[in-house]
Backbone atoms as SQL, in Angstrom:
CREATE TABLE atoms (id INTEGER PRIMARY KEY, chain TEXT, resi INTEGER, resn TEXT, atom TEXT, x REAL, y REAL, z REAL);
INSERT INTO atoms VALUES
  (1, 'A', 1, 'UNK', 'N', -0.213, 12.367, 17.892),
  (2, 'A', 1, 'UNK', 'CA', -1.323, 11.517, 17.581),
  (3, 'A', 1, 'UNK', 'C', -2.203, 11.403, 18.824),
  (4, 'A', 2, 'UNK', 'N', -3.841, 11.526, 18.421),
  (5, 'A', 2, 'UNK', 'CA', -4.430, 10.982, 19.784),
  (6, 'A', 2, 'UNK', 'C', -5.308, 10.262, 19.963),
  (7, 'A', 3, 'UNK', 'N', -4.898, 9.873, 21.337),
  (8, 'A', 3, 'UNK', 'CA', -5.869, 8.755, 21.680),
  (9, 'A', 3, 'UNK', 'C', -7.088, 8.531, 22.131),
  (10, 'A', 4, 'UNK', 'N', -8.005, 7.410, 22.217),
  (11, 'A', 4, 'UNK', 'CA', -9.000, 7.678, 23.280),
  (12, 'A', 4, 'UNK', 'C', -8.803, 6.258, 23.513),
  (13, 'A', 5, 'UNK', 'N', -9.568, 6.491, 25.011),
  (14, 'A', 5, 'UNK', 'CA', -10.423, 4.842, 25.341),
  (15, 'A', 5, 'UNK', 'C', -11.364, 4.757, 26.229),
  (16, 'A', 6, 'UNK', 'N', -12.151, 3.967, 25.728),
  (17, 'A', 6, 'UNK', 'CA', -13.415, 4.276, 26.790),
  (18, 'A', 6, 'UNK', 'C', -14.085, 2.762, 26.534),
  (19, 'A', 7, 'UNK', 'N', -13.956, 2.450, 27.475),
  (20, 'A', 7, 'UNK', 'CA', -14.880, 1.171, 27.187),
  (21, 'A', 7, 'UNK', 'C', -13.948, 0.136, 26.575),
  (22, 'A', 8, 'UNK', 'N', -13.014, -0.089, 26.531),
  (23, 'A', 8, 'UNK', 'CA', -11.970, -1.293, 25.969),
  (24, 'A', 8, 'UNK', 'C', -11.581, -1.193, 24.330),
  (25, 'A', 9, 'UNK', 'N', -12.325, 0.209, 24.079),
  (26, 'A', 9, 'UNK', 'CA', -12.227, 0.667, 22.289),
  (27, 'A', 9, 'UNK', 'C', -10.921, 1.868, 22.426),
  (28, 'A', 10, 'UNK', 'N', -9.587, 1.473, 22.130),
  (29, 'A', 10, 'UNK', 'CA', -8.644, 2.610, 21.567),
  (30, 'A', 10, 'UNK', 'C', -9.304, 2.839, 20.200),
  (31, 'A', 11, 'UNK', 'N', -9.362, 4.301, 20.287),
  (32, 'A', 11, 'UNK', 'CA', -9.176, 4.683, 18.333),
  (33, 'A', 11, 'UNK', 'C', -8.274, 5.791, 18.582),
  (34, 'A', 12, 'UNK', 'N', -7.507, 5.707, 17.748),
  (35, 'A', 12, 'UNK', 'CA', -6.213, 7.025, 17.423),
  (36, 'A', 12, 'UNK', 'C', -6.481, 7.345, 16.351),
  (37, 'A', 13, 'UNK', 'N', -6.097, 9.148, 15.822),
  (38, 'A', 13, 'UNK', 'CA', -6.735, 10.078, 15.577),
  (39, 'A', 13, 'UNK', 'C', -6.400, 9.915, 13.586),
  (40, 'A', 14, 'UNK', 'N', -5.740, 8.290, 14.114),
  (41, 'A', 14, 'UNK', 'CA', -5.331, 8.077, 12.496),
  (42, 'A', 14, 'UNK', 'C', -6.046, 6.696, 11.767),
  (43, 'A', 15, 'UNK', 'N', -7.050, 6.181, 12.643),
  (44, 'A', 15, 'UNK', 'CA', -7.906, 5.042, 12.542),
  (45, 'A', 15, 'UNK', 'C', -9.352, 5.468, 11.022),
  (46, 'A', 16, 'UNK', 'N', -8.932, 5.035, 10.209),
  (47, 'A', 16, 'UNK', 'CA', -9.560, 5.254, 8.678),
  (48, 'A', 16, 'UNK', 'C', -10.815, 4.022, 8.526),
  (49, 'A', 17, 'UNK', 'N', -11.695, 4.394, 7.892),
  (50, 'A', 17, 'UNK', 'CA', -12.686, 3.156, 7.504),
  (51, 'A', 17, 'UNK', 'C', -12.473, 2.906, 5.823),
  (52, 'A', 18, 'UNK', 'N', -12.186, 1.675, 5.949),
  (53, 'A', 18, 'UNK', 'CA', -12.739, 1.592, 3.976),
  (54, 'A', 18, 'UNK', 'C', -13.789, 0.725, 3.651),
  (55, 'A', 19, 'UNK', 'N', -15.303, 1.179, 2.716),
  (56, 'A', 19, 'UNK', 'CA', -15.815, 0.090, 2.501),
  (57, 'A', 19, 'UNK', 'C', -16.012, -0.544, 1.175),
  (58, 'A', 20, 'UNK', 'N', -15.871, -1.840, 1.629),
  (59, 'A', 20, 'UNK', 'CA', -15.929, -2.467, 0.121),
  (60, 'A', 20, 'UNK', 'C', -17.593, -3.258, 0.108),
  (61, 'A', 21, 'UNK', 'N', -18.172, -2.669, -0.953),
  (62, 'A', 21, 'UNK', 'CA', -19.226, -3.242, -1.677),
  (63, 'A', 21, 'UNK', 'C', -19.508, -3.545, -2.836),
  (64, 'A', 22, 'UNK', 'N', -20.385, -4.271, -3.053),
  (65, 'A', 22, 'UNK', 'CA', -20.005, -5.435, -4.543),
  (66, 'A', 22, 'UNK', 'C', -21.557, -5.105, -5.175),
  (67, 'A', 23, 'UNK', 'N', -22.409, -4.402, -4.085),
  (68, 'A', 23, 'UNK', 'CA', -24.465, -4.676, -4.505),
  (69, 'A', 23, 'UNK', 'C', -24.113, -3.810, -5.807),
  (70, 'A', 24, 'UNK', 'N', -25.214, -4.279, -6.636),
  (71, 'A', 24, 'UNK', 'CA', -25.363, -3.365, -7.848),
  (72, 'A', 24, 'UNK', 'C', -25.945, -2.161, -7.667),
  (73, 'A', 25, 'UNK', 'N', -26.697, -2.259, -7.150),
  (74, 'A', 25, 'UNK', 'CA', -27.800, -0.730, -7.196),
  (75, 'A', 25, 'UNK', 'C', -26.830, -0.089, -6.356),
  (76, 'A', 26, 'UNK', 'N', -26.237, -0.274, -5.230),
  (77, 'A', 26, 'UNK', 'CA', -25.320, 0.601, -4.147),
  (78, 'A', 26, 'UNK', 'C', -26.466, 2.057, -4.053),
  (79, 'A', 27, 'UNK', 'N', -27.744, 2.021, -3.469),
  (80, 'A', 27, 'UNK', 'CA', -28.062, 2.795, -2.982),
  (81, 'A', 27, 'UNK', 'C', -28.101, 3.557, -1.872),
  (82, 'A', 28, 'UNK', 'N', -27.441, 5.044, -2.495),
  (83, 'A', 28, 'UNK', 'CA', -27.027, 6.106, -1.589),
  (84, 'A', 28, 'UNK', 'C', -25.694, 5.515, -0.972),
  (85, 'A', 29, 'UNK', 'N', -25.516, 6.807, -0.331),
  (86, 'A', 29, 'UNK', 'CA', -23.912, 6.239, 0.770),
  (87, 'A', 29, 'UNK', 'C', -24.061, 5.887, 1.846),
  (88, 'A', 30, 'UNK', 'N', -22.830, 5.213, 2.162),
  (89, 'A', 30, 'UNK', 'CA', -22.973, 4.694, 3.699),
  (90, 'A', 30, 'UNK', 'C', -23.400, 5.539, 4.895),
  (91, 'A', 31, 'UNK', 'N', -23.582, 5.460, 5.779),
  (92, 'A', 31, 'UNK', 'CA', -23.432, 6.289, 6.744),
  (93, 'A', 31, 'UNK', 'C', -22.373, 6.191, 7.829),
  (94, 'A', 32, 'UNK', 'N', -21.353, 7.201, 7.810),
  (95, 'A', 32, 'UNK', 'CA', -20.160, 7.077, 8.249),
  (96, 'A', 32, 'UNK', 'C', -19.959, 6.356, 9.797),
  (97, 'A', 33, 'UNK', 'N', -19.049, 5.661, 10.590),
  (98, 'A', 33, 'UNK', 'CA', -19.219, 5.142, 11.824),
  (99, 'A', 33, 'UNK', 'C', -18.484, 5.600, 12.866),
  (100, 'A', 34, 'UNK', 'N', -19.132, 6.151, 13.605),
  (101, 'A', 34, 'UNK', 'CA', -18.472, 6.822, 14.936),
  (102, 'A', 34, 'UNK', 'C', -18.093, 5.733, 16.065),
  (103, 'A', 35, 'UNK', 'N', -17.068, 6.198, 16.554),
  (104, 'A', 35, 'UNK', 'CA', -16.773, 5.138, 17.895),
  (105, 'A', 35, 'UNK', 'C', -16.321, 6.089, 19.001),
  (106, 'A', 36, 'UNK', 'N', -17.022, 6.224, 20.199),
  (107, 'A', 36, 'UNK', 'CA', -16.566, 6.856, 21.076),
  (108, 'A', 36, 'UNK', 'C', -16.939, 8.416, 20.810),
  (109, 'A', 37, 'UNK', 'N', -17.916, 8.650, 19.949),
  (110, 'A', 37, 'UNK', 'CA', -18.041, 10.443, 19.460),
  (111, 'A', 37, 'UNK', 'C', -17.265, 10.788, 18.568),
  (112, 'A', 38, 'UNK', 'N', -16.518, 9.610, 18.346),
  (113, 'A', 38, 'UNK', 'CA', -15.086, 10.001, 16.682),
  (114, 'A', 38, 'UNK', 'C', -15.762, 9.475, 15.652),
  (115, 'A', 39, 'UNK', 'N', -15.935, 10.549, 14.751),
  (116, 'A', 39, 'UNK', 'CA', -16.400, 10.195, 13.345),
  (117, 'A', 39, 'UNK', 'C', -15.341, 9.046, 12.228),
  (118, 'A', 40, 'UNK', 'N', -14.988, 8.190, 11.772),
  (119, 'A', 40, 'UNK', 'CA', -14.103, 7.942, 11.637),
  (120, 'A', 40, 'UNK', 'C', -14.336, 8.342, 10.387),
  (121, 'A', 41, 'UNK', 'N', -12.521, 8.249, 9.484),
  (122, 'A', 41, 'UNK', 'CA', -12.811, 8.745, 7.868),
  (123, 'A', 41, 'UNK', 'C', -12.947, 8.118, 6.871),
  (124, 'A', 42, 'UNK', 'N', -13.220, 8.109, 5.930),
  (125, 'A', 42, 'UNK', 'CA', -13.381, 7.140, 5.031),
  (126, 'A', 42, 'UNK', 'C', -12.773, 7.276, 3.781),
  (127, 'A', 43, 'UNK', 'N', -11.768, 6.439, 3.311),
  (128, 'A', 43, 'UNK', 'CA', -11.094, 6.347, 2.594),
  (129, 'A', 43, 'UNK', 'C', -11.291, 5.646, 1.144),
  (130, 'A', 44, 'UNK', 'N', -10.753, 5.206, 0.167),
  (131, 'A', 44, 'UNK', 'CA', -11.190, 4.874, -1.212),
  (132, 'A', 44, 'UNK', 'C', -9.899, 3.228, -0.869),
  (133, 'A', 45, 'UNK', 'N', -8.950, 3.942, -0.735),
  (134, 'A', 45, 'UNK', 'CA', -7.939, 2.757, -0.561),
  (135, 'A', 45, 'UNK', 'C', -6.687, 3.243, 0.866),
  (136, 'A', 46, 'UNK', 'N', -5.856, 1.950, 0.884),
  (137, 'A', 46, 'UNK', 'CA', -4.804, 2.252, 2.012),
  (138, 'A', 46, 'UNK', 'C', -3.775, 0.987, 1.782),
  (139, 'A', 47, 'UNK', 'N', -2.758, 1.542, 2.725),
  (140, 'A', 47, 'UNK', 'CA', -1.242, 0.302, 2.551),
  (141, 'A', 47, 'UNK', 'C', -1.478, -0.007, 3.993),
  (142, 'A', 48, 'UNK', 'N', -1.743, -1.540, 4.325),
  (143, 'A', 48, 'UNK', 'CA', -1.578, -2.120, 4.727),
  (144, 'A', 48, 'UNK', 'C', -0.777, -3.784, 4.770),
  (145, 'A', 49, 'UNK', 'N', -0.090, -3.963, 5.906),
  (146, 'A', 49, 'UNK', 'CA', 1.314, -4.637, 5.895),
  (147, 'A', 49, 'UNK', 'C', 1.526, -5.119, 4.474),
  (148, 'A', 50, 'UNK', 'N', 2.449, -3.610, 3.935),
  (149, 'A', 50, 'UNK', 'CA', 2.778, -3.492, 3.011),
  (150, 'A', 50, 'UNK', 'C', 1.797, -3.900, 1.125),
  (151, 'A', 51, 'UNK', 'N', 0.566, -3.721, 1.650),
  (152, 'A', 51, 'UNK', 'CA', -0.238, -4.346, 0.403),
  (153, 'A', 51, 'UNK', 'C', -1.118, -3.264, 0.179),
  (154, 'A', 52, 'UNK', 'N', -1.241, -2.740, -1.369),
  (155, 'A', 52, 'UNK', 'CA', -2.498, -1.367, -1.142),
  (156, 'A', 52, 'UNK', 'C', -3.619, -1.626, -1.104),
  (157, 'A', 53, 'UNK', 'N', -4.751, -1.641, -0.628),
  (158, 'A', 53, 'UNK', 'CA', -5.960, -2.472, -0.973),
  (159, 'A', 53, 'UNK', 'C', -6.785, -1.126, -0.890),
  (160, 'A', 54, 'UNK', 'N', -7.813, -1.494, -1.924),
  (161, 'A', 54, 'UNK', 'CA', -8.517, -0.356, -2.578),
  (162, 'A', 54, 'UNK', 'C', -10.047, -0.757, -2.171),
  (163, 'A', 55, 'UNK', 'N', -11.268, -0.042, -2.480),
  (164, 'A', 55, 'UNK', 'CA', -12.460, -0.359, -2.345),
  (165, 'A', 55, 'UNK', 'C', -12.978, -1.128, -2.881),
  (166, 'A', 56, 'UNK', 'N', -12.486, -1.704, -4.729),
  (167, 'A', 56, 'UNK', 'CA', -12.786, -2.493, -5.281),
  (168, 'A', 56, 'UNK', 'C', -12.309, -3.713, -5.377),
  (169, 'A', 57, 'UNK', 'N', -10.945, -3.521, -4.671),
  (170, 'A', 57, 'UNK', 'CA', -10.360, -5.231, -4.318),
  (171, 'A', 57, 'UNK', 'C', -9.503, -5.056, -5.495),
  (172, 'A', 58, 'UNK', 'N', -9.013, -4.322, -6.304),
  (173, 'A', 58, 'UNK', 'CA', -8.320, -4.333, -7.788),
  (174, 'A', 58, 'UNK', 'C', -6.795, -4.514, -7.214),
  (175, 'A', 59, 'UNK', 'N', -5.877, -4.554, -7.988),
  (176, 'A', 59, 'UNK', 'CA', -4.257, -4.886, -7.432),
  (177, 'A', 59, 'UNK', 'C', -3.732, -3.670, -8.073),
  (178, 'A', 60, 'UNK', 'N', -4.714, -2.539, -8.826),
  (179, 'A', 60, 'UNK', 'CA', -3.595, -1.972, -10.109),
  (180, 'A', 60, 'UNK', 'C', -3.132, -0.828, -9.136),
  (181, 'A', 61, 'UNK', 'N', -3.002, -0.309, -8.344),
  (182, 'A', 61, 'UNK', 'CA', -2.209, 0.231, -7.350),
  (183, 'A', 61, 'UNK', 'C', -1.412, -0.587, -6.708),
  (184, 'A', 62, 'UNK', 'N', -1.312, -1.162, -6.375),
  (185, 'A', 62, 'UNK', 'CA', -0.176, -2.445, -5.245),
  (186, 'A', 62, 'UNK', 'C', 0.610, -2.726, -6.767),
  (187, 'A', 63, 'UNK', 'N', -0.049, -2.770, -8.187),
  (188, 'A', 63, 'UNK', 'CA', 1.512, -3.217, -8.582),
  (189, 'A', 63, 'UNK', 'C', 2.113, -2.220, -9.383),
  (190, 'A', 64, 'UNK', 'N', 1.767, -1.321, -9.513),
  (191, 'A', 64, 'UNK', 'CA', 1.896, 0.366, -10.001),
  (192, 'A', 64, 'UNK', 'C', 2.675, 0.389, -9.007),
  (193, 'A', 65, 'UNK', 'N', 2.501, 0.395, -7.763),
  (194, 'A', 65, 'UNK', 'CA', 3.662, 0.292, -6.754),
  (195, 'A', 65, 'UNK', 'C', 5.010, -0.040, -6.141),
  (196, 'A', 66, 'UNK', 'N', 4.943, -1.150, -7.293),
  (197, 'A', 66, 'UNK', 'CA', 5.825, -2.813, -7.278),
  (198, 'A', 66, 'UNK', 'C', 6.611, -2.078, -8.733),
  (199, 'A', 67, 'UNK', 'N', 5.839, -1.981, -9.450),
  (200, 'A', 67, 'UNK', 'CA', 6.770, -1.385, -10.849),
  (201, 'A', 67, 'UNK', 'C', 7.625, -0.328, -10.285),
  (202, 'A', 68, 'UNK', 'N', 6.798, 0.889, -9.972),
  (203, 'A', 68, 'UNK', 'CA', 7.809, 1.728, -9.639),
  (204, 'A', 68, 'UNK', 'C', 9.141, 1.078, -8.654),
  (205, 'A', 69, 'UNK', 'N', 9.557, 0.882, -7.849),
  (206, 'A', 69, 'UNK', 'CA', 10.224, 0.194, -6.935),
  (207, 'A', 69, 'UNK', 'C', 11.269, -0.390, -7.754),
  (208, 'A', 70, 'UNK', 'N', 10.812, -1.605, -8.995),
  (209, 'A', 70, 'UNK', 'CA', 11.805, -1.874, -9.771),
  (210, 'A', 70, 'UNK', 'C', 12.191, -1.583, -10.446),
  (211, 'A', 71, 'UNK', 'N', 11.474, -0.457, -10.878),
  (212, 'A', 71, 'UNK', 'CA', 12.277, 0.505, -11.923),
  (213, 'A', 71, 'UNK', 'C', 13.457, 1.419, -11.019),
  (214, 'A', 72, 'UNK', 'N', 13.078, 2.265, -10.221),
  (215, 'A', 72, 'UNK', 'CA', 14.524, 2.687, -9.451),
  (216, 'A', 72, 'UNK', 'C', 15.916, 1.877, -9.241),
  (217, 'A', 73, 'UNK', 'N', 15.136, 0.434, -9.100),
  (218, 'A', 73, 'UNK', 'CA', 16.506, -0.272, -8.512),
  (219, 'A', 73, 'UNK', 'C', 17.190, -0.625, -10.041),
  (220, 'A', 74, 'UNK', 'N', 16.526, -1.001, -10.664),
  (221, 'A', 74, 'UNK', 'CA', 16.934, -0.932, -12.061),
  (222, 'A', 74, 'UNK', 'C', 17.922, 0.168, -12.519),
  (223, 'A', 75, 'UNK', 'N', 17.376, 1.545, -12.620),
  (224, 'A', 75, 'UNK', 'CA', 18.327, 2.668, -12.607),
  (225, 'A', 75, 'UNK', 'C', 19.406, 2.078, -12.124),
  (226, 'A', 76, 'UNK', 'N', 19.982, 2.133, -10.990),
  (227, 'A', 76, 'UNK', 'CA', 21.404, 1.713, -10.474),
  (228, 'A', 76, 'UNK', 'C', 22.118, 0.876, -10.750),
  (229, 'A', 77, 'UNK', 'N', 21.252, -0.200, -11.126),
  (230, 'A', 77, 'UNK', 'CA', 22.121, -1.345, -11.370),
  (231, 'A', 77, 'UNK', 'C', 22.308, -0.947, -13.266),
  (232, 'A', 78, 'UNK', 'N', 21.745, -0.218, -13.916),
  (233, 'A', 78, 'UNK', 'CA', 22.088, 0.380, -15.239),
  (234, 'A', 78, 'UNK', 'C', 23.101, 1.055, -15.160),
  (235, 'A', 79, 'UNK', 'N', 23.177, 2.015, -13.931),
  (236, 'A', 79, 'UNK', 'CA', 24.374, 2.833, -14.017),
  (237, 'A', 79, 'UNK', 'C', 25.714, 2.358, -13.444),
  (238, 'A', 80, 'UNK', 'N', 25.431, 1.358, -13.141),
  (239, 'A', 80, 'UNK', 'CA', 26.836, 0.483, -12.458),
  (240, 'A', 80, 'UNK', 'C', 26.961, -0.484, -13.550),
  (241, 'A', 81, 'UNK', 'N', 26.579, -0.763, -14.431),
  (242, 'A', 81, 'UNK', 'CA', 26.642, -1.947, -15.514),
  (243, 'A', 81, 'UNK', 'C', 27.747, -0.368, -16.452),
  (244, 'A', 82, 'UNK', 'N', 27.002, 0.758, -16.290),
  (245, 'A', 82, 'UNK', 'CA', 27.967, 1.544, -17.103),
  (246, 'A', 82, 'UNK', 'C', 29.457, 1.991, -17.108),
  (247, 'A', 83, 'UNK', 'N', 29.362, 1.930, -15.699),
  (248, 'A', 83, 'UNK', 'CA', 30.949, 2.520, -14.965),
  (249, 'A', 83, 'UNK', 'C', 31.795, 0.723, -14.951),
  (250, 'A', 84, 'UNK', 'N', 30.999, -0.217, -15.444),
  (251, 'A', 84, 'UNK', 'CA', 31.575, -1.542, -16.088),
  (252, 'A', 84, 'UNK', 'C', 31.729, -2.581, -14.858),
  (253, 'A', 85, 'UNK', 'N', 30.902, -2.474, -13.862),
  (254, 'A', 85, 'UNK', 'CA', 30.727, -3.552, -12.850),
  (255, 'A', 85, 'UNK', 'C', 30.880, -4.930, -13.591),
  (256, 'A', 86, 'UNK', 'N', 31.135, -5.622, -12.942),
  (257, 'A', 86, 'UNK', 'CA', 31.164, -6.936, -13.381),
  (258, 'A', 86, 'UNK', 'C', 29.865, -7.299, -13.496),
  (259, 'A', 87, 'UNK', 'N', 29.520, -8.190, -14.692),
  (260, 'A', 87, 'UNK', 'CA', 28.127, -8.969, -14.672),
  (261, 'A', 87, 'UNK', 'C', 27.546, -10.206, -13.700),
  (262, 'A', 88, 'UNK', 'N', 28.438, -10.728, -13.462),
  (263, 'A', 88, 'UNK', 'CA', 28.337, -11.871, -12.592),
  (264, 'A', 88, 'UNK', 'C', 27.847, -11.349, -11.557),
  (265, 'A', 89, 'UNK', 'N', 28.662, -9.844, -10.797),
  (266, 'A', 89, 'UNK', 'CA', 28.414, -8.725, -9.551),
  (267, 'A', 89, 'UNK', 'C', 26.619, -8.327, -9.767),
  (268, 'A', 90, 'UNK', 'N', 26.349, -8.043, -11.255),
  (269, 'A', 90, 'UNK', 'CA', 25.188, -7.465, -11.427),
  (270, 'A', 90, 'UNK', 'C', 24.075, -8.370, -11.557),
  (271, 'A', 91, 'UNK', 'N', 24.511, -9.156, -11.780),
  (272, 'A', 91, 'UNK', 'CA', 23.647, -10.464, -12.182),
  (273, 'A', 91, 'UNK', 'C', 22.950, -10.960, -10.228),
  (274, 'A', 92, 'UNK', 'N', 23.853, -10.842, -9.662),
  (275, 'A', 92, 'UNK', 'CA', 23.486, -11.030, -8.034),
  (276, 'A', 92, 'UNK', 'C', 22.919, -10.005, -7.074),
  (277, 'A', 93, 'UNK', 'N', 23.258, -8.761, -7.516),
  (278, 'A', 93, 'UNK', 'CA', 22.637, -7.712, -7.271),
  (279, 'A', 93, 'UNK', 'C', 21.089, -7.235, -7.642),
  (280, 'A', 94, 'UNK', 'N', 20.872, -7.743, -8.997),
  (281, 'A', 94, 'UNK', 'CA', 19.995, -7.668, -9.563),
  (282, 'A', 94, 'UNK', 'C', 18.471, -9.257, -8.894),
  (283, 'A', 95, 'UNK', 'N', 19.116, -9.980, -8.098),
  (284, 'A', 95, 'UNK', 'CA', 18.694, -11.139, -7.982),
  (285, 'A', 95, 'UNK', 'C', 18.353, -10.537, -6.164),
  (286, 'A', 96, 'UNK', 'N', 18.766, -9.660, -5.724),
  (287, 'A', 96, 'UNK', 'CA', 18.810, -9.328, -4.152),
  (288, 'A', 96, 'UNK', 'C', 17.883, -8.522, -4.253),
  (289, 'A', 97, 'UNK', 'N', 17.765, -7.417, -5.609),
  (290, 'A', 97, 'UNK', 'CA', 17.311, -6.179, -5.071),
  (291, 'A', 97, 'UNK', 'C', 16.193, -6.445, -5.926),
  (292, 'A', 98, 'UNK', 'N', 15.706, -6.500, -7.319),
  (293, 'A', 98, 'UNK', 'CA', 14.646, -6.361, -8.248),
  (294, 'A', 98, 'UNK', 'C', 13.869, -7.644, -8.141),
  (295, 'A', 99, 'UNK', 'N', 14.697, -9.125, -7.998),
  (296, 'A', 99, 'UNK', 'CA', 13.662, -9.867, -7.784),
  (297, 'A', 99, 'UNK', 'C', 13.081, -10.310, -7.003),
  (298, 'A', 100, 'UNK', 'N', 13.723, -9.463, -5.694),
  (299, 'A', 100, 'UNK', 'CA', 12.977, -10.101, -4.483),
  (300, 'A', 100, 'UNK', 'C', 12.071, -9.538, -4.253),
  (301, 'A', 101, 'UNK', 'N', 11.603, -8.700, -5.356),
  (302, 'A', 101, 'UNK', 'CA', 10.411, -7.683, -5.197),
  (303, 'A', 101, 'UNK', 'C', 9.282, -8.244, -6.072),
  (304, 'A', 102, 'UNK', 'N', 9.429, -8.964, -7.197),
  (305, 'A', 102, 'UNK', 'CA', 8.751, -9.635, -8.134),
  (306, 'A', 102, 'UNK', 'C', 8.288, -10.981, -7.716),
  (307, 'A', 103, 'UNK', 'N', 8.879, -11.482, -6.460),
  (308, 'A', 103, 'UNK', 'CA', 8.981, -12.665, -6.043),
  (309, 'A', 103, 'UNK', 'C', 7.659, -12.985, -4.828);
């Protein structure tokens, strides 16, 4: 990864722009913003501390995200309910792993 600095501005070579605008007309595109002679890139959406946030501010990625997640953990705890885990076992498992994700 690389760095620069010049002037009290680090940008590393993985520093993305996203913009969010709401104007109706949205005439023409932005014009992209350089820092230091680095073009930076511009993105539609990104995961940040752990949240996806998109250009339009929408959630349906962050919980498209969240579904998937509990559906895997789900799988396991289906296939251990099969090989006849105890419920009480699954019932707490299920309370550690799927809802602390819903939560």
């Amino acid at each position: 990864m690389r760095k620069q600095q010049e002037g009290g501005v680090r940008v590393s070579s993985i520093t993305k722009e996203l913009i969010v605008d709401f104007r109706r007309g949205r005439m023409g595109s932005h014009s992209p913003v350089c820092i230091n002679g680095s073009m930076l890139e511009m993105v539609k959406n990104f995961k940040f501390l752990g949240v996806h946030i998109s250009e339009d501010l929408s959630w349906f990625q962050y919980t498209d995200a969240i579904i998937k997640k509990a559906h895997q953990r789900l799988y396991f705890l289906r296939r251990l309910g099969r090989v006849g885990m105890l419920r009480r076992t699954l019932s707490n498992l299920y309370r550690c792993t799927v809802e602390s994700l819903l939560i």
